[in-house]
KEKE-3310 file (N, C-alpha, C; in steps of 0.2 Angstrom, whole numbers, plus 5000, padded with zeros to 4 digits):
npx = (5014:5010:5013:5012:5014:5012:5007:5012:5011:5016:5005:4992:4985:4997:4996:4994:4983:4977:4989:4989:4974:4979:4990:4988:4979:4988:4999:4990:4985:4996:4995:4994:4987:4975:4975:4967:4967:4961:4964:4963:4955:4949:4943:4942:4943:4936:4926:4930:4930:4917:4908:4896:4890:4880:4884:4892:4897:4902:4916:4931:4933:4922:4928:4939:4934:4929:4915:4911:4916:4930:4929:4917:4921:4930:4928:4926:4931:4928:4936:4949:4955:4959:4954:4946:4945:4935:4937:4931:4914:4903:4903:4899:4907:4924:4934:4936:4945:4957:4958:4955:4966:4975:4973:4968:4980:4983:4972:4973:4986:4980:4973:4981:4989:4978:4976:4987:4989:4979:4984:4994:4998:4998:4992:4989:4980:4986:4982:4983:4994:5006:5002:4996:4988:4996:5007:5007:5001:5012:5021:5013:5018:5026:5033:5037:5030:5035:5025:5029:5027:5034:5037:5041:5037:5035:5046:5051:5044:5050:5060:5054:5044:5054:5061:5052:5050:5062:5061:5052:5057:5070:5063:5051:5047:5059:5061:5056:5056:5059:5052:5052:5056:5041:5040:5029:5017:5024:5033:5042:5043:5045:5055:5059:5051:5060:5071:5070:5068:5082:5085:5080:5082:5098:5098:5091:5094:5097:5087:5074:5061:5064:5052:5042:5030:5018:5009:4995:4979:4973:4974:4966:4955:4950:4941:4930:4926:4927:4935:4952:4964:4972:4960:4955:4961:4973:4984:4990:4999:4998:4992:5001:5013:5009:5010:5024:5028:5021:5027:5040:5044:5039:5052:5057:5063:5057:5062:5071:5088:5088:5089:5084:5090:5103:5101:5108:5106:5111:5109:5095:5093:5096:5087)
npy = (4909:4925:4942:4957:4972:4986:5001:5016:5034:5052:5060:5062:5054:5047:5035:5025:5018:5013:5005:4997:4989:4983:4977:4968:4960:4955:4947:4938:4930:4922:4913:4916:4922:4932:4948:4963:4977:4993:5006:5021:5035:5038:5026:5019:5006:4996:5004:5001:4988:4988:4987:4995:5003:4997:4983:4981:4970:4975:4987:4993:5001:4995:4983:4985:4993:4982:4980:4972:4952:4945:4938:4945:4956:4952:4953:4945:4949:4945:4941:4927:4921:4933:4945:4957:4968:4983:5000:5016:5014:5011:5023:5038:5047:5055:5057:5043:5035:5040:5040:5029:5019:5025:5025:5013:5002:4991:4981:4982:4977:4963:4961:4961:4948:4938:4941:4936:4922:4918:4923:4926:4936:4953:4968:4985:4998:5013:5030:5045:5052:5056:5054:5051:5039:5030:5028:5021:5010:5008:5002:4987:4983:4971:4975:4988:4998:5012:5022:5034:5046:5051:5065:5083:5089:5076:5073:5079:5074:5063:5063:5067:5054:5044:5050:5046:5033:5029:5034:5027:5013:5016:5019:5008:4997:4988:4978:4981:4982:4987:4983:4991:5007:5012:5019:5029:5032:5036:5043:5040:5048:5059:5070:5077:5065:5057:5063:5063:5051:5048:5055:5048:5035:5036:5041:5034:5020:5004:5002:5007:5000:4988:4986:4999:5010:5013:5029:5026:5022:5012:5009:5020:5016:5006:5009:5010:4998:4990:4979:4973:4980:4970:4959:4968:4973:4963:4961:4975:4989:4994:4982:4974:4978:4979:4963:4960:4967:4960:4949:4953:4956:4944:4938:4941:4935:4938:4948:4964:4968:4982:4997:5013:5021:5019:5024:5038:5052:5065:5067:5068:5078:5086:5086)
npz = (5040:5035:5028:5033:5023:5021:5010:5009:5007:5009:5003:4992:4977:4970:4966:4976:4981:4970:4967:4979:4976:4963:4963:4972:4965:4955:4966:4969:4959:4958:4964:4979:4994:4999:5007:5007:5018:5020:5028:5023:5024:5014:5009:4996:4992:4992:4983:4970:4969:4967:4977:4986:5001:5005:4998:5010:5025:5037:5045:5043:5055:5063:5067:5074:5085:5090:5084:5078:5070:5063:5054:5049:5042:5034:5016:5001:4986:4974:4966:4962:4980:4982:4996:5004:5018:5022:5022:5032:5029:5040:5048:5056:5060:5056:5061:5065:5063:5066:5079:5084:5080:5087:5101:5103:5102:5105:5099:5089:5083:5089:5079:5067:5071:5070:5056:5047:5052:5042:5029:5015:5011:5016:5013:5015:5015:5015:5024:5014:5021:5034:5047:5060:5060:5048:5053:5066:5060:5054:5063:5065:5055:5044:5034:5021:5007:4995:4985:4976:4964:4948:4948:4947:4961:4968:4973:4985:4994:4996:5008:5019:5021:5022:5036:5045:5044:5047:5061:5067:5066:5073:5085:5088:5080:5075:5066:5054:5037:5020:5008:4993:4984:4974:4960:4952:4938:4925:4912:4899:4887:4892:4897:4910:4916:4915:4923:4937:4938:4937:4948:4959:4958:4961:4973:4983:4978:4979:4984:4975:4966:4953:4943:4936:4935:4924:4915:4913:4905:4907:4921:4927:4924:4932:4944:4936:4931:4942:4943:4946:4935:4928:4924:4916:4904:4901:4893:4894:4899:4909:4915:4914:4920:4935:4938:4933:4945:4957:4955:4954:4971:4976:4970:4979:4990:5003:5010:5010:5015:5020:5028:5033:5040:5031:5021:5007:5016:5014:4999:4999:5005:4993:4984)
capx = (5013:5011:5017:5010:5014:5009:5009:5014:5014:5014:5001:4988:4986:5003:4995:4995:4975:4981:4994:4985:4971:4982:4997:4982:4977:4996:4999:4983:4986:5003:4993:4994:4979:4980:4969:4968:4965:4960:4965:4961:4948:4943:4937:4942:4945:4928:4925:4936:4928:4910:4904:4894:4888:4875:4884:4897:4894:4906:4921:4938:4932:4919:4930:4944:4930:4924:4909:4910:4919:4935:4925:4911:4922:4934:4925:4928:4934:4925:4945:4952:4964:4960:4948:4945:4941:4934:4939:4925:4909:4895:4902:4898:4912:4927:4941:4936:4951:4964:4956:4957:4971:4981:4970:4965:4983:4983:4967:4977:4991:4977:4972:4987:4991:4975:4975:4993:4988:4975:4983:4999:5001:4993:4991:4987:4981:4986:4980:4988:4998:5011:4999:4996:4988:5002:5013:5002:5001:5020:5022:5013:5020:5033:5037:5035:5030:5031:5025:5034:5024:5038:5035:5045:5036:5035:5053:5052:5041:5052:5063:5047:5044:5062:5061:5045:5051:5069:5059:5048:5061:5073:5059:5046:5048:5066:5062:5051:5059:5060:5049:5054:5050:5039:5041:5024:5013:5028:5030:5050:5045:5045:5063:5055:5052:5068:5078:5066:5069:5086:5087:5076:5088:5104:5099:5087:5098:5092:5078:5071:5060:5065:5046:5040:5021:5017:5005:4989:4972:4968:4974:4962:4948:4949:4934:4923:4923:4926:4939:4959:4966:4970:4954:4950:4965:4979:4990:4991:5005:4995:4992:5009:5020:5009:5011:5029:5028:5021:5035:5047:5041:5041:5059:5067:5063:5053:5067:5078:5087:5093:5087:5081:5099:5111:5102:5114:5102:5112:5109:5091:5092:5098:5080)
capy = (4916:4932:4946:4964:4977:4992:5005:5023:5041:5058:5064:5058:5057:5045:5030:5021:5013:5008:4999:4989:4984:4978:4970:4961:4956:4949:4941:4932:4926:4919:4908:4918:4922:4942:4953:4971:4982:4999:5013:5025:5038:5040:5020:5018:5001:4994:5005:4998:4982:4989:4987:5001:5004:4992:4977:4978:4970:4977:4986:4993:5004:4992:4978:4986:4995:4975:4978:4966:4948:4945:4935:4947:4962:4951:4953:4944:4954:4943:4936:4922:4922:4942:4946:4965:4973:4989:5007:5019:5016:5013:5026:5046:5051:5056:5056:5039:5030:5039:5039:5020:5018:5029:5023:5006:4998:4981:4978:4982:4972:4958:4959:4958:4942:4936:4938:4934:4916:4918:4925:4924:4944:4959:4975:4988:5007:5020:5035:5050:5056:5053:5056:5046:5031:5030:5028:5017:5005:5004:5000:4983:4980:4970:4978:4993:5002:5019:5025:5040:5047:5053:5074:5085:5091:5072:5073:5082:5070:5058:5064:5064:5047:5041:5051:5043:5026:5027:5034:5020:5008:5016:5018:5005:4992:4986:4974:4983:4983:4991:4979:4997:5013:5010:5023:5028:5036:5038:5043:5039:5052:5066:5074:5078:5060:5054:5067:5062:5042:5045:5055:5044:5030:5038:5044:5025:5014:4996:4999:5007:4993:4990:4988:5005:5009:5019:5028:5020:5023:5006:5006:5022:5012:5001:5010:5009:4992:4985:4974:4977:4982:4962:4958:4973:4971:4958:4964:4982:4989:4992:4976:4969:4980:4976:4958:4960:4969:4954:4945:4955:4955:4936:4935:4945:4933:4941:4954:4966:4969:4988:5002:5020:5025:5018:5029:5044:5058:5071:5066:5068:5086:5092:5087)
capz = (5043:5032:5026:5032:5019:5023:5006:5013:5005:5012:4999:4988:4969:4968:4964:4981:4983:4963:4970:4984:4973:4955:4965:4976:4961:4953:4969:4971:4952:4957:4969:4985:4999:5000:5011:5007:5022:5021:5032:5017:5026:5007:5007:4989:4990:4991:4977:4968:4968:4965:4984:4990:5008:5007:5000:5017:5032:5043:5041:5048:5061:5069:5069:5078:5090:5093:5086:5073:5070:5056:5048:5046:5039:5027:5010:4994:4978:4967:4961:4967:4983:4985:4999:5007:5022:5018:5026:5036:5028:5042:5054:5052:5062:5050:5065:5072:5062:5071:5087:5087:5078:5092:5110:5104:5097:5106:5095:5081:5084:5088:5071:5063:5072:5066:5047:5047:5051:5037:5022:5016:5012:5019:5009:5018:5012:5022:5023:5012:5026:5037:5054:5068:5057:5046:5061:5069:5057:5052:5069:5067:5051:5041:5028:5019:5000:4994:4981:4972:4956:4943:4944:4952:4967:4974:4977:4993:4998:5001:5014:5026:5022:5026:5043:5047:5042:5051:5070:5067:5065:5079:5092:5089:5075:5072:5061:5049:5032:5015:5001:4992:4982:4968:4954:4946:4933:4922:4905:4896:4884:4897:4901:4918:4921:4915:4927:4942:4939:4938:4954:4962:4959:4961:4979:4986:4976:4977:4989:4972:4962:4948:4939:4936:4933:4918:4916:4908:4905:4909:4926:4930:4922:4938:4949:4934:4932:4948:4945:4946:4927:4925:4923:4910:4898:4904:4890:4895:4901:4918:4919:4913:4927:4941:4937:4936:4951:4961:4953:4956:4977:4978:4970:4984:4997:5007:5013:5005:5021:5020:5034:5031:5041:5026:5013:5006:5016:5010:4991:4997:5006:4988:4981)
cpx = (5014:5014:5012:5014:5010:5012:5005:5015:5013:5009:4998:4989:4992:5000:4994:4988:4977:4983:4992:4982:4974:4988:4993:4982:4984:4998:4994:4984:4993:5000:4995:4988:4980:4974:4973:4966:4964:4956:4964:4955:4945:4940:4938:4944:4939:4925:4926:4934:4919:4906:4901:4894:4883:4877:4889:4894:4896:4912:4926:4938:4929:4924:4935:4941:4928:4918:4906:4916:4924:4930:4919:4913:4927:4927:4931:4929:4932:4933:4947:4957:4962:4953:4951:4944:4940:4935:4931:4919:4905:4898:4902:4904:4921:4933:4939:4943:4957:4963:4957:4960:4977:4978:4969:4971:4985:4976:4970:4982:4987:4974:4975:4986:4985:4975:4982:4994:4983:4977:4992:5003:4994:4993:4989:4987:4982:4985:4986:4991:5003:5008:4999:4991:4992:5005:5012:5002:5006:5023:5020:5014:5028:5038:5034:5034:5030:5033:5026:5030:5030:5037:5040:5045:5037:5042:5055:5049:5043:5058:5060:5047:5049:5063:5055:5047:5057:5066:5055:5051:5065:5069:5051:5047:5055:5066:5056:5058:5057:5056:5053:5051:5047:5039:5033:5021:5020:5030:5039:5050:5046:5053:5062:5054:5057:5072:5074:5069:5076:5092:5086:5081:5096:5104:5097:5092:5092:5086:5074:5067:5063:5059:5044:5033:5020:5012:5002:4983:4968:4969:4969:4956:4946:4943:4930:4920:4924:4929:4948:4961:4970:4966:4950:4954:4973:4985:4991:4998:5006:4996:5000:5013:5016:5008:5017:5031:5027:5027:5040:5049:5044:5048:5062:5064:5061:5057:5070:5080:5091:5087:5088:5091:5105:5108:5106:5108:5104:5111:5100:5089:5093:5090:5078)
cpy = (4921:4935:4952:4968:4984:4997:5012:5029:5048:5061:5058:5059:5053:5036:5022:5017:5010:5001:4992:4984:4979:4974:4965:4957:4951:4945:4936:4928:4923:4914:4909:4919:4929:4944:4959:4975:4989:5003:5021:5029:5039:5034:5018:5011:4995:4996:5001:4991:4982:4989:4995:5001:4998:4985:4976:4977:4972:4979:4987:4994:5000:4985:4980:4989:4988:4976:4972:4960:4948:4942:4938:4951:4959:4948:4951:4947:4951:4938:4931:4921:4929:4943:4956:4965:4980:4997:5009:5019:5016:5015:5033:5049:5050:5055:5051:5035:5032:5039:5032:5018:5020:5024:5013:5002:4990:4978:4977:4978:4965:4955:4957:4951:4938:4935:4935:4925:4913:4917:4926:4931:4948:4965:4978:4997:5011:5026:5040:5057:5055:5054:5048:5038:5029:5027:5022:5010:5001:5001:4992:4979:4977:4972:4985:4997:5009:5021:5032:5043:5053:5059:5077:5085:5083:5073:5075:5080:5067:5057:5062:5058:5042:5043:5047:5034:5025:5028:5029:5013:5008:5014:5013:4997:4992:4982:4975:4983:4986:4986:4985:5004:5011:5017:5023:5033:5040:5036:5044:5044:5059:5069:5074:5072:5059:5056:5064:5056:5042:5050:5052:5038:5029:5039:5036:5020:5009:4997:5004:5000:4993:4988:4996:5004:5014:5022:5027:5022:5017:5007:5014:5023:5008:5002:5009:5005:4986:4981:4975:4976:4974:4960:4964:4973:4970:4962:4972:4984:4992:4986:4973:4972:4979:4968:4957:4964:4964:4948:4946:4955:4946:4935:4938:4941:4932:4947:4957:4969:4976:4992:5010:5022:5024:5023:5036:5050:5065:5074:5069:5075:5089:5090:5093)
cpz = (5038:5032:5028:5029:5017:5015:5009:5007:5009:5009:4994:4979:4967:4966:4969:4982:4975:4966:4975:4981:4968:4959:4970:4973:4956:4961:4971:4964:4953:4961:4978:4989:4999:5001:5009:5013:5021:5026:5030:5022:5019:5007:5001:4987:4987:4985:4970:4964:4967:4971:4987:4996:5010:5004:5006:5025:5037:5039:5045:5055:5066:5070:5074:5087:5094:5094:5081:5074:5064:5051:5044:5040:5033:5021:5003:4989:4972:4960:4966:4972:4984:4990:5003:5014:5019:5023:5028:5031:5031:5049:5051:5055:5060:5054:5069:5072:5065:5077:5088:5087:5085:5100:5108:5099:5100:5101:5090:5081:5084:5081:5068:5065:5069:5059:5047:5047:5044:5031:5022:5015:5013:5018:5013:5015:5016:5020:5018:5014:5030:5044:5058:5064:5054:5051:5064:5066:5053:5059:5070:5060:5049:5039:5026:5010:5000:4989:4978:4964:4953:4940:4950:4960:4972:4977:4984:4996:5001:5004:5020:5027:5025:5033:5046:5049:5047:5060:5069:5070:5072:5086:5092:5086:5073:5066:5055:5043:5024:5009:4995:4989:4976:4964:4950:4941:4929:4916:4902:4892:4885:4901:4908:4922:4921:4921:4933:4945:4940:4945:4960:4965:4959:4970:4983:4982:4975:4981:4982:4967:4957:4942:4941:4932:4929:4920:4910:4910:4908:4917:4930:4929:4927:4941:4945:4932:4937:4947:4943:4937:4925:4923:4917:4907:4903:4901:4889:4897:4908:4921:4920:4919:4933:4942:4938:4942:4957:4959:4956:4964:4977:4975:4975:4991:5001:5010:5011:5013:5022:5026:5029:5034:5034:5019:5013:5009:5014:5005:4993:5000:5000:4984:4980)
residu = (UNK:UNK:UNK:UNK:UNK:UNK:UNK:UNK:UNK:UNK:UNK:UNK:UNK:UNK:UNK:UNK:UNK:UNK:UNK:UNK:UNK:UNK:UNK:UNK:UNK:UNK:UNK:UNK:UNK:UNK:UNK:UNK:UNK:UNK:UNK:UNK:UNK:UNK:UNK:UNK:UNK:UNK:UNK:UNK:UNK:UNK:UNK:UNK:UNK:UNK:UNK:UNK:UNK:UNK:UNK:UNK:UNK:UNK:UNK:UNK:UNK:UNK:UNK:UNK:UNK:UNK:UNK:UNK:UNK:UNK:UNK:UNK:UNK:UNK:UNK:UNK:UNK:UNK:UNK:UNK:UNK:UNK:UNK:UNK:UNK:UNK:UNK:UNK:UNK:UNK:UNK:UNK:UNK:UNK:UNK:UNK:UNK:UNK:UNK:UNK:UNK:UNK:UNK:UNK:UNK:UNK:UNK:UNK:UNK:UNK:UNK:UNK:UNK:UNK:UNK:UNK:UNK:UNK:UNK:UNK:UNK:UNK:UNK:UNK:UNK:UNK:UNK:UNK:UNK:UNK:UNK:UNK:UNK:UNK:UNK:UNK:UNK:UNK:UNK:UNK:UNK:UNK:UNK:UNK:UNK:UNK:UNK:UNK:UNK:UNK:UNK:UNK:UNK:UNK:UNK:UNK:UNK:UNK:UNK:UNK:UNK:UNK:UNK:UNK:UNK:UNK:UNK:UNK:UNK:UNK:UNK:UNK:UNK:UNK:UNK:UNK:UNK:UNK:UNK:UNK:UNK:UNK:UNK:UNK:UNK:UNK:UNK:UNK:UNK:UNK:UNK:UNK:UNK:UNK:UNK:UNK:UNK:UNK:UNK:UNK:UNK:UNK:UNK:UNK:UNK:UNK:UNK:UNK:UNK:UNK:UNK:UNK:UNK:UNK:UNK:UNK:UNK:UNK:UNK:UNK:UNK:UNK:UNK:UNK:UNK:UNK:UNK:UNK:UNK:UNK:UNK:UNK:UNK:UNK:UNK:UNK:UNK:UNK:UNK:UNK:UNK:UNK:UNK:UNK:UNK:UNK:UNK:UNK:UNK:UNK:UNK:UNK:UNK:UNK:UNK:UNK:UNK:UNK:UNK:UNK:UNK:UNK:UNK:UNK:UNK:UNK:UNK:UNK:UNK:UNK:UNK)
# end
């Protein structure tokens, strides 16, 4: 049975569709099956891997609408072990993915159950917000990522995200857990990130990774050659931490078992 992991931010630009696609790609290289789902209204997944409109045969929306089959809408990545769904490409209407998302969630629950027999982890993009997909989709999740970019302003991001994540858990999903925060696009020789990192992990404690993802040119080379930043320089230092990053994931487990209630909220109101 799988793993859905859902990767959550209240805002974009943090490195989160990154993350789906390059740790797809370290998990599928350790010998794992790994579908990507995107919930993304940007779609950037598909990009990602070089698929336009015209090579997908189905995607998120028609599949959950039942107008297509699973087996139509899972698309190959061209890597071994990684296959896609692709977010909204062949429908024009731009609010259909929360519409469905909210009215049609026993499909979405049927889904999960579906790949869940299929593949061994389930990536999932979520949109760059904390709205009614967000919501929706931590609800028929495992686990959870959130990525954190290493500048000041995210910091008051991630209050939201802990409240979002604790009412999820109290009133819908008890058994959702924390995979944890991922730390990115971060520079050691920046005072600014130093102080970030190390209120980051002063306030999250263990539920912070302990891989952090630099930043790196390679890793936002990914969409223009269509394949995750292992495949365009292994020994980068993109590639190298989202490697150890799927490393670091399969050594916990499968669970770190901490709750959005035991974090020090006060430490995170001084943000």
């Amino acid at each position: 049975m799988g793993e859905i992991i859902s990767i959550v931010s209240q805002k974009g630009g943090v490195g989160k569709t990154t993350t789906v696609v390059n740790l797809g790609a370290g998990l599928a290289a350790l010998g794992n099956r790994v579908l990507l789902i995107d919930f993304d209204p940007q779609a950037q997944i598909a990009s990602s891997f070089k698929f336009s409109k015209y090579d997908i045969r189905s995607d998120v929306s028609e599949l959950l609408l039942k107008k297509s089959k699973l087996k139509d809408a899972i698309h190959p990545a061209g890597v071994e072990n990684l296959f896609f769904i692709p977010g909204i490409f062949l429908s024009t209407n731009e609010d259909i993915l929360g519409k469905i998302t909210t009215e049609n969630n026993k499909q979405l629950v049927a889904l999960m159950k579906q790949v869940k027999l299929q593949f061994d982890y389930i990536l999932i993009d979520c949109p760059p917000s904390l709205g009614d997909v967000s919501a929706n989709v931590l609800k028929v999740s495992d686990s959870v990522i959130v990525p954190v970019q290493c500048e000041y302003y995210a910091l008051a991001t991630v209050r939201k995200v802990l409240q979002l994540i604790r009412d999820i858990k109290k009133n819908h999903n008890p058994k959702l857990i924390y995979r944890g925060f991922l730390i990115t696009m971060v520079d050691l020789r920046s005072k600014l990130s130093r102080f970030v990192l190390e209120r980051l992990r002063y306030t999250l404690k263990e539920l912070v990774f302990d891989t952090m993802i630099p930043r790196n040119i390679r890793l936002a080379e990914v969409p223009m050659f269509g394949k995750p930043v292992q495949f365009i320089d292994n020994n980068s230092r993109g590639a190298r931490s989202y490697s150890d990053l799927a490393k670091e994931i399969l050594n916990q487990d499968g669970t770190i078992e901490s709750s959005s209630s035991k974090i020090p909220f006060k430490n995170a109101e001084n943000f």
